[in-house]
N, C-alpha and C positions, 0 to 999 in steps of 0.2 A: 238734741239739746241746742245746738248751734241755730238748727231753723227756729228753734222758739223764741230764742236772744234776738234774731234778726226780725222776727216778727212782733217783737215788742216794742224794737226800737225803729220798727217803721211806723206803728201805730202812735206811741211818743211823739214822732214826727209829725201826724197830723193835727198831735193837740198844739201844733205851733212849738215845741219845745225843740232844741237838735241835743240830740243821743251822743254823749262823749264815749263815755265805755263801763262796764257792767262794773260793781262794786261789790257785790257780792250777792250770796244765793242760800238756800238752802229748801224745806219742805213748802214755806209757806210762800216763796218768789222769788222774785228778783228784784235786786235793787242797782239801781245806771244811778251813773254821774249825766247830767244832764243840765245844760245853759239854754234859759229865758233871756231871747235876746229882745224881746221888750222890754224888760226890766234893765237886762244888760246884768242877770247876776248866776251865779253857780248855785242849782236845786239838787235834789236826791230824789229818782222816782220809784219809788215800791211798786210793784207789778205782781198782784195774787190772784192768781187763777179762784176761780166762781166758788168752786166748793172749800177753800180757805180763807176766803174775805169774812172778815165779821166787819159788820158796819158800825157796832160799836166801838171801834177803834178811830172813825172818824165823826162818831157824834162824842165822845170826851174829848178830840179834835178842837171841835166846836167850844165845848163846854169851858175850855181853857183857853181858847182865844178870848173869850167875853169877859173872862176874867183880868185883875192884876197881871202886866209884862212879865216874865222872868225867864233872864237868860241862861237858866239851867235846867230850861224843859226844853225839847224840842218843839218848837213851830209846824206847823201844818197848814201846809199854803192852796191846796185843792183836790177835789175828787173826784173823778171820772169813775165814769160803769161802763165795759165793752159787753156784749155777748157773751164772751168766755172766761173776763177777766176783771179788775178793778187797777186802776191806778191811783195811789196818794203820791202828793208832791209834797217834800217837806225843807227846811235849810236843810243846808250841806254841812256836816261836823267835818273838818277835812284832815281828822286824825284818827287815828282806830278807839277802839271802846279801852272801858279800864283794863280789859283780859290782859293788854301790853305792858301794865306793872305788875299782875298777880301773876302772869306765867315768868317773869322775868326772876327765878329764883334766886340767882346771885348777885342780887343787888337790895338794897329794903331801904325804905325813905324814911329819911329822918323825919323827927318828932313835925318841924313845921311845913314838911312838905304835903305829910298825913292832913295835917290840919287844913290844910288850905282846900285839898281835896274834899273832905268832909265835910266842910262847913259849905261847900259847895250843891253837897247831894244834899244834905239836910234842908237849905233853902229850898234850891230846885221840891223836894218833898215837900214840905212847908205848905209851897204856892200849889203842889197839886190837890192835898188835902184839902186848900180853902173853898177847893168847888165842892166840896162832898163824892170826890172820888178814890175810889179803891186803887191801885196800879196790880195787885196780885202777880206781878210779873219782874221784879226788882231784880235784877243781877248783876255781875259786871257786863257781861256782852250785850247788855239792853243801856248803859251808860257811858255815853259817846266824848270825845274828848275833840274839842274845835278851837282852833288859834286863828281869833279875827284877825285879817289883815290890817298890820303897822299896828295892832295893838300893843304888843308886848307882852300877851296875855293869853293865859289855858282856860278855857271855861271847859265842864263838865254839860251835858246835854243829856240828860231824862229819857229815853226813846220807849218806841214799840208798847202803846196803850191798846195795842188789840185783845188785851184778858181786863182792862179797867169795865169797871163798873160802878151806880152808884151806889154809896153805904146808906145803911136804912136801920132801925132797930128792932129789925125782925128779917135780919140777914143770912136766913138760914139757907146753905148752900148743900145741894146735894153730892157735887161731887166735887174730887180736890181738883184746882185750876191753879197751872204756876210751873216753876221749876223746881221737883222734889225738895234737894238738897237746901232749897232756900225757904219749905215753905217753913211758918214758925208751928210751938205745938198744938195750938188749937186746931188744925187745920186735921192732923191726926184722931181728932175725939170726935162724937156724936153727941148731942147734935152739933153738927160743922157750923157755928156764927161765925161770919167772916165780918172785920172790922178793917178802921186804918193800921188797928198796931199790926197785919201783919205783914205792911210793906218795910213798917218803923224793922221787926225781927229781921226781914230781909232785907235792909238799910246795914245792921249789924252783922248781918255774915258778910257782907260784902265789905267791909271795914274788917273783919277780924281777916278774910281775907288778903287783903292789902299788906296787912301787916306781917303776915305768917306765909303766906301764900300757900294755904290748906285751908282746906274745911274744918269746921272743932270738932265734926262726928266722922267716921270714918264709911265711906258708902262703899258695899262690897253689891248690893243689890234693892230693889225697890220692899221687899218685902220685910230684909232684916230691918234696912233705916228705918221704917215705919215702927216697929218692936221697938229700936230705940228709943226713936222720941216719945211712949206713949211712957216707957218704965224711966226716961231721966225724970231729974227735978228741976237742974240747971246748965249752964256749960262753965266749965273749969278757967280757971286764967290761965293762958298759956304762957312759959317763960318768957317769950320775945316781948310779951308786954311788960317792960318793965316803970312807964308811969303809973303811979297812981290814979291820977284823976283820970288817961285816957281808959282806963277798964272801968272806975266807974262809970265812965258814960257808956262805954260800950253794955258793962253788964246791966243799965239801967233798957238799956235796948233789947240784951237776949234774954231779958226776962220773963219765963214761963208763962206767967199769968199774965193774959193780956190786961187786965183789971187794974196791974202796979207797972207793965211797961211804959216808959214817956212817952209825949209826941215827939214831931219833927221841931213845933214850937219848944218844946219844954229843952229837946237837947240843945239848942240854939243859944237857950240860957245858960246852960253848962259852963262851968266854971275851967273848962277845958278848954273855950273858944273865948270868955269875956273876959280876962286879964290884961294886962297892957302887952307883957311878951307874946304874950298869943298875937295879940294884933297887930303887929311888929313883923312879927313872923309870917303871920298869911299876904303881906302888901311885898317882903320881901322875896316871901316862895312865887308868887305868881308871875316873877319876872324871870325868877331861874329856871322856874320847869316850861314858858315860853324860851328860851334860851337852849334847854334842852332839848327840845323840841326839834327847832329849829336846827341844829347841828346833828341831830339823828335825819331828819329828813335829806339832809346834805349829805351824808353819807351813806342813805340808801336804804339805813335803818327800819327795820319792821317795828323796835322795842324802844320808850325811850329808856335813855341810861342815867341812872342817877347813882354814882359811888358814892 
């Protein structure tokens, strides 16, 4: 394993970039910290061996740079093909994905901390829908959390479009693509149409997440959850929600029928996010969870800490 790290970041090397140190890895590659000293800026390079690259991960790349700016998707800045491998280069989010508030059990964010996150993914979702693409792949560990330098500020970053594809009105999909426990229920029936609301359903676990730090179905295995979602109708409100309006929005999200779920647009309008205290509250949170940030990182922290 070691000789393939050092052979990726010799090859990194010759695309002009220098190899700081790996970031992390699993089936589909590896991803380095890596500075373009032509630019003079800190990138991130994905590195996936031949038989894992989908190149559609960098033609919605594409698809999204042509489109409206928005600094709550990830950027993708280029693509090389080797022999045995592909490399994308993308910004650098230089803090871990949301897993860092959903595994953080003993602690839970208050009402404006929630909001600020969310109205974050909802945009970021927003601007990916507006190209007419699917992301089928929504989770927390695909949603990166980056603190520009001297901003004072968390933004949320959209990642890993290697299962996006574009929506059509004869989107019948043969097999299921995604992360089970997130995909929503259509995905479980025949014939499989696959649409936006099912990133919008998997926008909602990852919010119900956040709040409860659990899943609302309980996964013992891939065969039962699937029984599950064919025989529910709905998902329950959990106690820990105890606003109002934020489970209306949520349950306007985990809603069965993709027919009455909203958009990214429609949650946006939510009477959740457009009040005056709401907006009050998100200019206020995004200074304290940079703050919080910022003192977990100083302390060595893997989680931030919000009591």
């Amino acid at each position: 394993m070691q000789d393939k790290i050092q052979k990726y970041q010799e090859d990194i090397h010759k695309l002009g970039y220098i190899p700081i140190r790996p970031l992390g890895g699993g089936s589909f590659g590896t991803v380095f910290l890596i500075f373009n000293y032509q630019e003079g800026q800190l990138l991130a390079a994905k590195v996936i061996p031949k038989d894992k690259f989908e190149k559609k991960e960098w033609d919605a790349a594409i698809k999204l740079m042509m489109s409206e700016n928005c600094i709550f998707v990830l950027k993708y800045t280029s693509y090389q093909y080797f022999w045995s491998f592909s490399v994308l280069t993308t910004e650098y989010a230089n803090y871990q994905t949301l897993d860092i508030i959903t595994k953080n059990t003993h602690s839970h964010l208050p009402s404006h901390t929630l909001r600020a996150i969310m109205k974050q993914i909802l945009e970021g979702m927003r601007q990916f829908h507006s190209t007419g693409l699917i992301h089928r792949d929504i989770k927390c560990n695909n949603i990166l959390l980056h603190n520009p330098p001297r901003s004072g500020r968390i933004h949320v970053k959209i990642s890993d479009f290697g299962l996006a594809k574009n929506e059509n009105l004869t989107n019948i999909q043969i097999y299921a693509a995604g992360t089970l426990i997130y995909m929503a229920p259509e995905i479980f029936k025949l014939p499989r149409i696959i649409t936006q609301k099912v990133d919008i359903y998997a926008v909602g676990i990852t919010f119900y997440q956040l709040i409860t730090h659990q899943f609302p179905i309980d996964f013992q295995n891939a065969e039962t959850y699937q029984k599950k979602m064919v025989q529910l109708k709905s998902i329950g409100r959990p106690s820990e929600i105890k606003d109002d309006l934020l489970w209306d929005l949520l349950s306007k999200m985990l809603e069965f029928d993709p027919d009455k779920r909203i958009t990214a647009e429609q949650g946006l309008q939510h009477l959740f996010f457009t009040g005056r205290e709401a907006a009050l509250e998100i200019s206020h949170e995004q200074r304290q969870l940079a703050s919080l940030a910022s003192k977990s990182k100083e302390n060595g922290d893997t989680i931030i800490r919000i009591d």
